[in-house]
TIZA-852744 format. One line per 5 residues: for each residue y, x, z of C-alpha. Coordinates in pm, whole numbers, plus 50000, padded with zeros to 5 digits. Example, Ala and Ser with C-alpha at 12.3 -4.5 7.8 and 13.67 -1.06 7.14 Angstrom:
49550:51230:50780; 49894:51367:50714
This chain:
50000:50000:50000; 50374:50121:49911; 50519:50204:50214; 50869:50062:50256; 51137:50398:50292
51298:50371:50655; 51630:50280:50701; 51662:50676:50866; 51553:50807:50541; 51790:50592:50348
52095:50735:50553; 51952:51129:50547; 51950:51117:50200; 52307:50937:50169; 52423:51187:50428
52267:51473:50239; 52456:51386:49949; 52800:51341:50095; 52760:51678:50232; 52753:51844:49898
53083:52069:49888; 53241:51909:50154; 53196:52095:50508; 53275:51930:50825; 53282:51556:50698
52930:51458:50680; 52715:51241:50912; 52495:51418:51157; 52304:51112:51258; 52380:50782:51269
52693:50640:51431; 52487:50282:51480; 52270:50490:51736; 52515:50697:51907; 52896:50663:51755
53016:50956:52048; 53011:51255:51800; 53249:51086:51555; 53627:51184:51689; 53934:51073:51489
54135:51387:51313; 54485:51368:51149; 54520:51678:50968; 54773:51835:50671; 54615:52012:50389
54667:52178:50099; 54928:52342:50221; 55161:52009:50377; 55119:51865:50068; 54840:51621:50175
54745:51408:50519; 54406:51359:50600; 54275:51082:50830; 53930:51168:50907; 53652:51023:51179
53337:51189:51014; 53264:50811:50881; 53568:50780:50704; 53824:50975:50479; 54155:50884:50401
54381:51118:50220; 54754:51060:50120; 54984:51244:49912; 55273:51364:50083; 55530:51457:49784
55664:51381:49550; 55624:51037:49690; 55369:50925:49978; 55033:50770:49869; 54694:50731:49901
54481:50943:49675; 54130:50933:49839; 53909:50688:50023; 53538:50692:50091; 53264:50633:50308
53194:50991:50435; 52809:50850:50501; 52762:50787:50146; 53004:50979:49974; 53122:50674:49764
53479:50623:49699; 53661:50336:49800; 53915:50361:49558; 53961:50421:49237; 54340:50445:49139
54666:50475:49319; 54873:50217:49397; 55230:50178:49638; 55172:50180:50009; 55305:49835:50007
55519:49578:49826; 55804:49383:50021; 56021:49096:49839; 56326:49124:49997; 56649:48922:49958
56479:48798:49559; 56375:49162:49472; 56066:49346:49431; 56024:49719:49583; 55705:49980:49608
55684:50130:49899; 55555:50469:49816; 55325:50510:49539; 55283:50762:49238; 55266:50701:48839
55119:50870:48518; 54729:50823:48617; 54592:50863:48309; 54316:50622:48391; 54258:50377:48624
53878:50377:48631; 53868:50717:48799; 54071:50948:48978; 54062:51315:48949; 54183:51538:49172
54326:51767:48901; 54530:51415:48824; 54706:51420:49160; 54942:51730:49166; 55069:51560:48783
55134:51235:48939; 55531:51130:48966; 55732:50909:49171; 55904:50583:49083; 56263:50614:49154
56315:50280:49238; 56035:50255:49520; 56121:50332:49897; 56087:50732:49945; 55875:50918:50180
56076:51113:50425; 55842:51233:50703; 55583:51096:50964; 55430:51101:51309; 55093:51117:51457
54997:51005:51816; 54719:50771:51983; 54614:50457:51940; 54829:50139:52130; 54731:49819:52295
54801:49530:52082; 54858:49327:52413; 54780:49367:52755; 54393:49319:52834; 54238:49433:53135
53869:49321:53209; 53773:49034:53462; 53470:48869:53426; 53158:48964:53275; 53155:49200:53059
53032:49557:52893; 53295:49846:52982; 53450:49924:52678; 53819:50058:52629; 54113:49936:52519
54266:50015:52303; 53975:50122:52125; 54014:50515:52090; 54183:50681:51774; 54468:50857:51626
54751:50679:51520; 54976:50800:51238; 55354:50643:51107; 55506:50681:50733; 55865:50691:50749
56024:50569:50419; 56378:50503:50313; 56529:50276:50077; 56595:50386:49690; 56916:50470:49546
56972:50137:49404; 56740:49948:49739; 56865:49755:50002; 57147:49998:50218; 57006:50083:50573
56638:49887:50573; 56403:50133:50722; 56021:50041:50613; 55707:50219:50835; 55377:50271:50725
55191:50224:51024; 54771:50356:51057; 54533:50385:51324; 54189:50503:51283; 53941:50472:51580
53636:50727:51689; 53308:50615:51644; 53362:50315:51341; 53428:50365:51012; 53692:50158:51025
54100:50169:50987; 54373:49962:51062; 54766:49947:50867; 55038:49719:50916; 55425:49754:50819
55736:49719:50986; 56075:49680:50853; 56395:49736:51025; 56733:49621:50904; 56982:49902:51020
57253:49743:50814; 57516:49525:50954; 57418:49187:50778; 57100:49007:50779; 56817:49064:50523
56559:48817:50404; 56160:48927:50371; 56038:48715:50111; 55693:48800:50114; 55492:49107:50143
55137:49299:50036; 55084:49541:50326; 54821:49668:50186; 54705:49688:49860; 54411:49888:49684
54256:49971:49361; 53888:49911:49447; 53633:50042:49311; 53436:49745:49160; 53110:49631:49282
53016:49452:48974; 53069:49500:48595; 53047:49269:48360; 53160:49205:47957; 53224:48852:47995
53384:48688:48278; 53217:48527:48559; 53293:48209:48798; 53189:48432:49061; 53243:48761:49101
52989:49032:49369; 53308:49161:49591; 53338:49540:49657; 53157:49620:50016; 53460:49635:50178
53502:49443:50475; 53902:49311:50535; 53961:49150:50874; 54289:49028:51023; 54459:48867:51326
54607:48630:51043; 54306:48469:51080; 54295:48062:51104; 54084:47722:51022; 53756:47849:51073
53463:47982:51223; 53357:48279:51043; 53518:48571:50897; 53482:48409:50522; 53620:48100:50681
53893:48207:50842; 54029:48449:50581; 54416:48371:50479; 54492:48718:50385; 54304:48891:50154
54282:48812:49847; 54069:49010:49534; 54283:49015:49176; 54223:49138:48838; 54423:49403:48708
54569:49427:48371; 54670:49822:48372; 54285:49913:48456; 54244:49886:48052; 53880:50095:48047
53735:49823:48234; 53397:49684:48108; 53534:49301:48116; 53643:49243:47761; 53945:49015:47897
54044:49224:48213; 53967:48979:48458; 53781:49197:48707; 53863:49124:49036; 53946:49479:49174
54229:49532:49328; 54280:49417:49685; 54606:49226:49823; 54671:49170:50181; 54936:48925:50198
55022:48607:50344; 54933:48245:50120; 55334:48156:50158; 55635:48326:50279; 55671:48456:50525
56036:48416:50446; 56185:48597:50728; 56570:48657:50801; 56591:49003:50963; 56925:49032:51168
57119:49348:51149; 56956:49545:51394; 56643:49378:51427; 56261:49440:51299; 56013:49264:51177
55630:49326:51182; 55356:49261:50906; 55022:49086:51029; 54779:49386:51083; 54473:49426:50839
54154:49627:50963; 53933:49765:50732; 53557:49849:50767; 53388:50097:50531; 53011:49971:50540
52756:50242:50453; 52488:49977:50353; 52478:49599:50185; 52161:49521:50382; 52240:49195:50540
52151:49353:50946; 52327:49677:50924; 52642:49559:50744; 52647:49254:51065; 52545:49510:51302
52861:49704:51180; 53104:49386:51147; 52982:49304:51502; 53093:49664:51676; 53422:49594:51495
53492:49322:51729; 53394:49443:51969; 53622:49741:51963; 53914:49551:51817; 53853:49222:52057
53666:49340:52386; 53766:49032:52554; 53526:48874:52297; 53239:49030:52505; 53315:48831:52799
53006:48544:52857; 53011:48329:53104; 52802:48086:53190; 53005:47723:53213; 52971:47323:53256
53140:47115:52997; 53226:46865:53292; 53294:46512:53133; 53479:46420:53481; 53823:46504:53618
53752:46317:53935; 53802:46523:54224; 53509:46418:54389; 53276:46436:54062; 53481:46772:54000
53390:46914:54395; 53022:46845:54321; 53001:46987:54008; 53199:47332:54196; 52909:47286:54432
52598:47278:54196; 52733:47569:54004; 52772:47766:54264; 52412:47664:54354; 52229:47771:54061
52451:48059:53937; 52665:47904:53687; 53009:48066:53667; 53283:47830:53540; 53351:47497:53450
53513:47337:53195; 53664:47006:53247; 53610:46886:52882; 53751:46592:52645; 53710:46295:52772
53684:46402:53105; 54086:46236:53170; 54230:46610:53229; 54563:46624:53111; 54673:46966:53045
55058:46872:52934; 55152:46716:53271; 55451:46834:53444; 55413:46612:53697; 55452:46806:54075
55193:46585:54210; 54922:46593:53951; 54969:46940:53939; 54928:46996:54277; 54589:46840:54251
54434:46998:53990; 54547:47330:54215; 54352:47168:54462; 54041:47152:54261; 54122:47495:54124
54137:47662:54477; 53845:47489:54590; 53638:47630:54283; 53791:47961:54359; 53647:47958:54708
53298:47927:54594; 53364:48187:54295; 53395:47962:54068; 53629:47938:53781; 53790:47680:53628
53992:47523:53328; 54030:47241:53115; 54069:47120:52750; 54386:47016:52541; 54396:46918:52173
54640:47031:51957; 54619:46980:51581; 54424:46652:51431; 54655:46415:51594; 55006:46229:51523
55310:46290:51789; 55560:46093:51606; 55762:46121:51241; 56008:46346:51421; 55755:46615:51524
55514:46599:51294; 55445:46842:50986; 55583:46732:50646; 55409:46688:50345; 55552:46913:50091
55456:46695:49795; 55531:46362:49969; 55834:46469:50222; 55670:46257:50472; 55416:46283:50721
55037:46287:50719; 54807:46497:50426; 54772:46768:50671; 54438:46971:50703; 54332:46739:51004
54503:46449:50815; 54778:46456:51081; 54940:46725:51288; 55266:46823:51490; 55442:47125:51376
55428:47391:51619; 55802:47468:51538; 55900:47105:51589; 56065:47044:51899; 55780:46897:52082
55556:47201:51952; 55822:47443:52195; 55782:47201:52443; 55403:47159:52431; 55362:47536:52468
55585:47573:52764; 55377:47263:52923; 55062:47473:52884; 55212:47725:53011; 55370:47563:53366
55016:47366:53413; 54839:47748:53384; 55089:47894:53650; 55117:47606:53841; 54737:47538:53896
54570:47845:53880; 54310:47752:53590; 54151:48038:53460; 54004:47878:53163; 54172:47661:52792
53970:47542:52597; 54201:47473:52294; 54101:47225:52051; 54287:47186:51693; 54398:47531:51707
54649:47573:51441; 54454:47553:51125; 54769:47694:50856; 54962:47352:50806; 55229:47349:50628
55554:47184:50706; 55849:47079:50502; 56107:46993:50741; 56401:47147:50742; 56503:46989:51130
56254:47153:51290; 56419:47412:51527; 56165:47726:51494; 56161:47736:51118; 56369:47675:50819
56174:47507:50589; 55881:47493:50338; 55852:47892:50276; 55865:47986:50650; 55649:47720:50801
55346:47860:50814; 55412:48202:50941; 55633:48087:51183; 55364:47846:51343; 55068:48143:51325
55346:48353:51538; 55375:48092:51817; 55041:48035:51872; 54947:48400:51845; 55250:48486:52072
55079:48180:52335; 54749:48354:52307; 54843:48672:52398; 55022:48567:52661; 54708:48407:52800
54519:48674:52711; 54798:48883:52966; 54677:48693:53223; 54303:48675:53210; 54302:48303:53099
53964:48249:52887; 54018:48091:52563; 53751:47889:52414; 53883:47814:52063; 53684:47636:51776
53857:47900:51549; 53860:48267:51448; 54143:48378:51635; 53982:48670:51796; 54225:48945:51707
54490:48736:51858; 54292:48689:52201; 54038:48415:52198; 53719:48495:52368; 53481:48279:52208
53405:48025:51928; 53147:47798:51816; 52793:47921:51702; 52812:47735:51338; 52622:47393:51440
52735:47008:51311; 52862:46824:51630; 52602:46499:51535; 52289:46660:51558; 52301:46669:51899
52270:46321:51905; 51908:46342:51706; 51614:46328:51937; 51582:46650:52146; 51327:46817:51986
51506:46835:51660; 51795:46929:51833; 51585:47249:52031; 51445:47373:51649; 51806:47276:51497
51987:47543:51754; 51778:47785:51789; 51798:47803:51382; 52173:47774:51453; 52107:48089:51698
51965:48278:51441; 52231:48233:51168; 52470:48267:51412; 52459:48607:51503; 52452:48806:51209
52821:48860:51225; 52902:48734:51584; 52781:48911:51919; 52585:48684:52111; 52920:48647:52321
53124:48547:52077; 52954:48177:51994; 52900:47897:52172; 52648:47658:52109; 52594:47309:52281
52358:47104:52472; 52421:46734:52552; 52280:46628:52902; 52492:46316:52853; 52498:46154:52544
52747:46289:52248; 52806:46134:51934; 52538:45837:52006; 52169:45882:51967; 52078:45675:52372
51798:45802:52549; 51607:45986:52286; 51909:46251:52235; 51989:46273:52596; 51825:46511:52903
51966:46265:53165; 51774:46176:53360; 51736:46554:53418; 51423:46568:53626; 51210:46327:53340
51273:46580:53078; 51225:46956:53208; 51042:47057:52918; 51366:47013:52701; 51576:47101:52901
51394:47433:52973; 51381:47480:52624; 51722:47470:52577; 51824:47709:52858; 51577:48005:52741
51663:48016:52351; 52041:48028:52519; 52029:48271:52778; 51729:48412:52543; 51945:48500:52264
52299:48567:52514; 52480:48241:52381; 52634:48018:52599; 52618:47611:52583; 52849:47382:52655
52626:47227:52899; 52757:46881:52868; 52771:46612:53197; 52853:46550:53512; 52550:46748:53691
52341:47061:53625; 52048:46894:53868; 51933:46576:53975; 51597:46699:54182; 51509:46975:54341
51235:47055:54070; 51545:47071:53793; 51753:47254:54025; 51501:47495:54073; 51444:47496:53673
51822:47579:53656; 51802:47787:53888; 51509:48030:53800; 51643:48080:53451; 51989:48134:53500
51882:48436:53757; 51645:48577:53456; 51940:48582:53256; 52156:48736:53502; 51917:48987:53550
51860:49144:53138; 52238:49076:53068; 52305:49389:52940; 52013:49338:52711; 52051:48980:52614
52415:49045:52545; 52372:49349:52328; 52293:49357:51953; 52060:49095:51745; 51774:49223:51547
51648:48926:51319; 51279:48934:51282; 51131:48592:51182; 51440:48260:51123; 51318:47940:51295
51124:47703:51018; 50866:47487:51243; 50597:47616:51125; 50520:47947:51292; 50609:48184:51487
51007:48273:51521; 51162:48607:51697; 51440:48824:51735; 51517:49116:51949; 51811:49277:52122
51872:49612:52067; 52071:49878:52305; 52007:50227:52276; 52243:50294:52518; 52075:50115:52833
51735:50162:53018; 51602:49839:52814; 51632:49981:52515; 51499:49641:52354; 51402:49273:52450
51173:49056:52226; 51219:48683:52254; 50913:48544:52064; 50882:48153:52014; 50577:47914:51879
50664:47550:51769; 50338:47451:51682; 50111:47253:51920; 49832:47580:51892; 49873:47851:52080
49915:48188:51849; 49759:48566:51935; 49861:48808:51672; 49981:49140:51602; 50351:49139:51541
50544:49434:51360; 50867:49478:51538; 51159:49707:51401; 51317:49934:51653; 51518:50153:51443
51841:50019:51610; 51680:50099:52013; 51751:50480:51920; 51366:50520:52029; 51177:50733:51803
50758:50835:51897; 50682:50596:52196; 50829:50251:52340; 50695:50122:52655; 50634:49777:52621
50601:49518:52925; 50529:49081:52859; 50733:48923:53090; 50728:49117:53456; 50400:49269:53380
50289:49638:53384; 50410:49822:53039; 50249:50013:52848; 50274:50303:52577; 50320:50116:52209
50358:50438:51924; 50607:50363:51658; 50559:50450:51295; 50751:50658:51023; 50980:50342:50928
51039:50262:51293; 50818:49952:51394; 50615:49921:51644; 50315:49692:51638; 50289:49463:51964
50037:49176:52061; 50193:48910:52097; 50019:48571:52279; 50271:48266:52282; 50147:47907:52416
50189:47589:52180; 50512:47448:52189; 50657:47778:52429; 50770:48106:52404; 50696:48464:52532
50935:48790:52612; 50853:49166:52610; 51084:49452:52739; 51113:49742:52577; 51211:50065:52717
C-alpha cells in the first residue's frame, strides 16, 4: 500500500527549498509545534537602501529610495512569493483627489518581479514621498488584562513595530502628514498595517475613502477564459472592520480581490483575474480631519499560510486569534437564565455555585432591562449582582440592539427610499442618531452602576446604512457606516477595559468580543433531542476549524425554544439524564460552551449530581479541552465520530473524545494523528482514569489505539 507522505516531510522539503541561497531565513522546525525560535527582526540592507521585516516565517522587504515600497513578500516556510508586482503603500481620496502613497514605476512586467528590476524602478512625483521611519515594539490596541479563565498569553502579542513617514507631493495637500504603520509578531507568520493621517494645516481636510493596503498577488489560479468563481490566493486578510456575521468569510467588509488591467501577460484572455488585493472600506469613510487632528485607518492583519490543507491552514487562522484577541480564550461556563426575578435569580446563583458553573446570563425574555436609568431598579439588579459575587459567581444580562424600530426620528434611512425600514434586520436605529448616543451611555451607567460583569449584545451592528442628514454623529449617506462601526468598536473596547464579557452573535473579535455562536440554526433546537444531540455535535465539528473551542457558543434548551413541547425539551431534568448527559460531554468534550437555557441546572439530586460530576471532569482537562481541534471522523449517524485536542505544550499532550451513535457497541482499532501533540516515537495512552500504556507512533505520525465505545455513548483517552 502507498504510504501517505507525513505532514513533517511535506514541511522539510518546503523548508529545504526555501533555504536555497538564503541563510538565516529558513524554518528549523515547525512553528505549529513550538513557535519560540521564531523572533521578529527589522533590519536595513543593501546598504540603507532596503528594510527588512523578518520573523523566520515571514519576509517583508521595502524599498527605501527613491520612493518607499514593498518589493518582496513570501512565506519563508515555502519560499513562495506573496507578491508579484509593486504597487503604492496606500491610496487616500482626499478632499475629491486621488494620491499614492509611496510606490515605484517602470516594472517591466507585472507577472514577475526581478530583483535586478528594483534598483531601475522610479518614483511618481505626484505620490506622497518617503522621508524616514522608526522601529520599536509592538502596542496594545486597548487595555486587556486577564480575569477569568484563561491560557496565559501576552498582550500585546510580541513583535517589532516599524512607522513610514511620508510627506505630501509638490502639488498634494499642504501640511497632511500620512504614516505607514507595521507590526510583525514572533512566532506567526503573520503581519499587521494600518495608516494614519494627520492634518498639520490650519483648515480641515476631508478623507474620502482609502485602500490601506493594497497588493499585487500572486494568483492562485490561471485560467484563459473567465470564471464565475475564482480559487483566491492563500492569503488570509482579517480585520477589526469586521461585522454581520459569524465567520471570517462572513464577516468580511474589507477586503476585496480585483482584476488588474496593467498585469497584461496574464493567462486570462480578457484580464479579469482577480489578483490584486484592496483593503478598503464598502463606503466612505468620508471623514473631516480638523486642522490639527488625525485620523486612523481600520487595521488589516495578514496571515501567510504555509499549507491549503483544510487543518493546518485552521490550526494557523486559530493561533491568529488567539494572539491578536486573547480575551477570545476566555470560557466560562454560564446559565442562559430565562428569569430576572430576584428570587428565581438567587436560586439560580445558588445551583451554580453548587455544581461549578461560573456565570449567568440573564437572557431575552428573562424581563432584564439593560437601558434603565432608573436609581431603584438599578439598585436591585446590584443587589443580585453582589449576591452572585459572594458565591463567585458572575453575572450579566442581555440587550438587543439592531433588528428593531425606535421611532422615524432615530431610525436608519433608506438611501433609495429616504425613509425608514429596508435595513439588514428590516429595521434598525442608527447608532449616530440621537437615541444611539444615548443608548450607549445607558449601557454604560447600568454596567457601573450594577456591577455586571457580563453583555450579551444582541443585533450587534451589522453595517447599516443611514441616510439622514439630522443625525448628530454623522453627516450623511457617505459617513454612516464608518461612523456607526467606530461607536460600537469605541463601546467594546471600553468594555473590554473593564473586564466586561461580551457575548456577541458577530465577528467582532478584534474589537473585544469574547465569544460568538458555534454556526447552528436557532429552530433545531426545538426538534426532538436526539436530533438535536447528532445536529450539535456535527455543529461542533464544523465549528472549530477556524474558531478555538472558546470562541463559539453552542446551545442547549432545558426549557423549550422556538416550540417543539416535550419532545425538544430536558425539563423535567431528572426524566431525561441520558440527554442531558449527552449534551454536557460533547460540550465540555469538545471545550464549547452552551447556553444552557432555563430557570434550573437540577431538579433531583441524581441530575445535580449528573451536573455536577461532569462539570468537575471538565474543570479538570481544561487546558486540554480548550486547546487545539484535530478532526478525525465528522458526525454522520452511522458510525463512529472523533476528534482530538492537541497541546504540545502541556503534560496532556492529547485528549481523544470518541463517540458511537449506533445502538451496537463498536471495538476497533482507530488510527489517530498526533503530528500536532509535538510527540514523536511513543505516546502513553490512558481510557478514561485507567492505567496508560506505551502506544508507538509511525513515520506519518499516527498512532493506532483500541478503541471500545458502548451503543448510543462515548469513550475518552489521554494522551501524554
Amino acid at each position: 500500500m502507498k504510504k501517505r507522505r507525513s505532514i513533517a516531510l511535506a514541511i522539510a522539503l518546503a523548508v529545504a527549498f526555501a533555504a536555497c541561497g538564503r541563510g538565516r531565513t529558513a524554518p528549523a522546525q515547525d512553528w505549529l509545534i513550538d513557535p519560540s525560535p521564531y523572533k521578529t527582526a527589522i533590519t536595513e540592507a543593501d546598504a540603507g537602501r532596503t528594510l527588512v521585516l523578518d520573523n523566520g516565517l515571514i519576509r517583508r522587504a521595502l524599498r527605501l529610495a527613491p520612493n518607499c515600497a514593498t518589493v518582496d513578500y513570501r512565506s519563508l516556510v515555502t519560499g513562495e512569493a506573496v507578491i508579484r508586482a509593486v504597487r503604492p503603500e496606500a491610496v487616500l481620496e482626499i478632499d475629491g483627489k486621488s494620491y499614492k502613497v509611496g510606490g515605484l514605476t517602470g516594472q517591466p512586467d507585472q507577472g514577475y518581479l526581478l530583483a535586478s528590476w528594483i534598483p531601475t524602478l522610479a518614483t511618481d512625483p505626484a505620490a506622497f514621498k518617503f522621508t524616514g521611519y522608526e522601529t520599536g515594539e509592538t502596542e496594545a490596541r486597548f487595555p486587556y488584562a486577564r480575569k477569568r479563565w484563561a491560557p496565559a498569553l501576552p498582550w500585546p502579542p510580541p513583535g517589532k513595530s516599524l512607522v513610514l513617514h511620508f510627506a505630501p507631493p509638490a502639488a498634494g495637500p499642504a501640511g497632511i502628514a500620512v504614516d505607514v504603520h507595521y507590526e510583525i509578531y514572533d512566532g506567526l507568520p503573520l503581519l499587521a498595517k494600518w495608516v494614519t493621517i494627520a492634518n498639520g494645516s490650519t483648515r480641515p481636510v476631508r478623507l474620502n475613502s482609502f485602500i490601506s493596503e493594497t497588493l499585487s498577488v500572486v494568483e492562485s489560479e490561471i485560467s484563459v477564459d473567465s470564471l464565475d468563481q475564482w480559487d483566491r490566493p492563500n492569503l488570509v486578510v482579517a480585520s477589526d472592520y469586521a461585522f454581520m456575521g459569524m465567520s471570517p468569510k462572513s464577516a468580511n467588509r474589507m477586503a476585496y480581490w480585483v482584476t488588474d488591467p496593467t498585469y497584461t501577460s496574464q493567462v486570462n484572455y480578457e484580464m479579469k483575474t482577480p489578483c490584486v488585493l484592496e483593503c478598503r472600506p464598502p463606503l466612505g469613510p468620508d471623514a473631516e480631519i480638523a486642522a490639527g487632528a488625525s485620523f486612523a485607518t481600520f487595521r488589516t492583519f495578514e496571515l501567510v499560510p504555509d499549507s491549503t490543507d483544510r487543518e493546518r491552514k485552521g490550526l494557523s487562522v486559530r493561533r491568529m486569534y488567539r494572539a491578536l484577541a486573547p480575551w477570545a480564550t476566555e470560557n466560562p461556563i454560564f446559565l442562559h437564565l430565562t428569569s430576572s426575578d430576584p428570587a428565581v435569580v438567587r436560586g439560580a446563583v445558588d445551583q451554580c455555585a453548587s455544581v461549578g458553573f461560573e456565570m449567568i446570563i440573564l437572557s431575552f425574555g428573562s424581563g432584564l432591562d439593560m437601558e434603565s436609568t432608573d436609581p431603584a431598579y438599578l439598585a436591585r439588579m446590584k443587589e443580585l449582582a453582589d449576591y452572585a459575587h459572594s458565591k463567585g459567581i458572575e453575572i450579566g444580562g442581555y440587550s438587543l440592539l439592531a433588528s428593531r424600530s425606535v421611532g422615524p426620528a432615530d431610525d436608519v434611512i433608506n438611501p433609495k427610499t429616504g425613509k425608514p425600514g429596508g435595513a439588514i434586520f428590516g429595521d434598525s436605529p442608527c447608532l449616530e442618531s440621537r437615541w444611539g448616543r444615548e443608548y450607549f451611555d445607558h449601557l454604560r451607567r447600568f454596567l457601573e452602576a450594577t456591577g455586571f460583569d457580563i453583555l450579551e449584545h444582541d443585533g450587534s451592528y451589522p453595517g447599516d446604512v443611514c441616510a439622514s442628514t439630522t443625525h448628530p454623529g454623522h453627516r450623511g449617506l457617505a459617513d454612516s457606516q464608518w461612523t456607526q462601526w467606530a461607536e460600537i468598536a469605541a463601546f467594546y473596547q471600553w468594555c473590554r477595559a473593564r473586564n466586561i464579557y461580551l457575548n456577541v452573535p458577530d465577528w467582532y473579535f478584534l474589537a473585544g468580543s469574547n465569544k460568538t455562536g458555534i454556526g447552528y440554526r436557532e429552530v433545531n433546537w426545538s426538534l426532538p433531542r436526539d436530533r438535536q444531540i447528532m445536529l450539535g455535535r456535527q455543529n461542533l465539528y464544523d465549528g472549530t476549524w477556524e474558531k478555538a473551542p472558546s470562541m463559539g457558543w453552542t446551545f442547549v434548551p432545558l426549557v423549550q425554544y422556538h416550540g417543539g413541547g416535550a419532545a425538544a425539551t430536558l425539563e423535567p431534568l431528572a426524566e431525561h439524564l441520558d440527554a442531558y448527559q449527552a449534551h454536557l460531554v460533547q460540550n465540555f468534550g469538545y471545550g464549547v460552551q452552551a447556553c444552557y437555557r432555563g430557570s434550573r441546572l437540577y431538579d433531583t439530586e441524581a441530575t445535580r449530581a449528573l451536573v455536577t460530576r461532569w462539570v468537575g471532569w471538565y474543570r479538570k482537562y481544561r487546558d486540554i479541552l480548550n486547546s487545539d481541534v484535530i478532526h478525525i471522523r465528522r458526525p454522520d449517524g452511522r458510525d463512529l465520530d472523533a476528534v482530538l485536542h492537541a497541546n504540545p505544550a502541556l503534560p496532556q499532550k492529547g485528549f481523544l473524545l470518541v463517540f458511537n451513535p449506533t445502538d451496537a457497541e463498536i471495538a476497533r482499532p482507530l488510527a489517530v494523528p498526533l503530528y500536532y501533540t509535538g510527540l514523536t516515537d511513543t505516546a502513553r495512552v490512558r481510557e478514561g482514569e485507567g492505567p496508560s500504556r506505551p502506544v508507538p507512533i509511525d513515520r506519518d505520525y499516527r498512532a493506532v489505539i483500541d478503541v471500545r465505545v458502548p451503543a448510543n455513548g462515548f469513550a475518552w483517552y489521554v494522551i501524554e
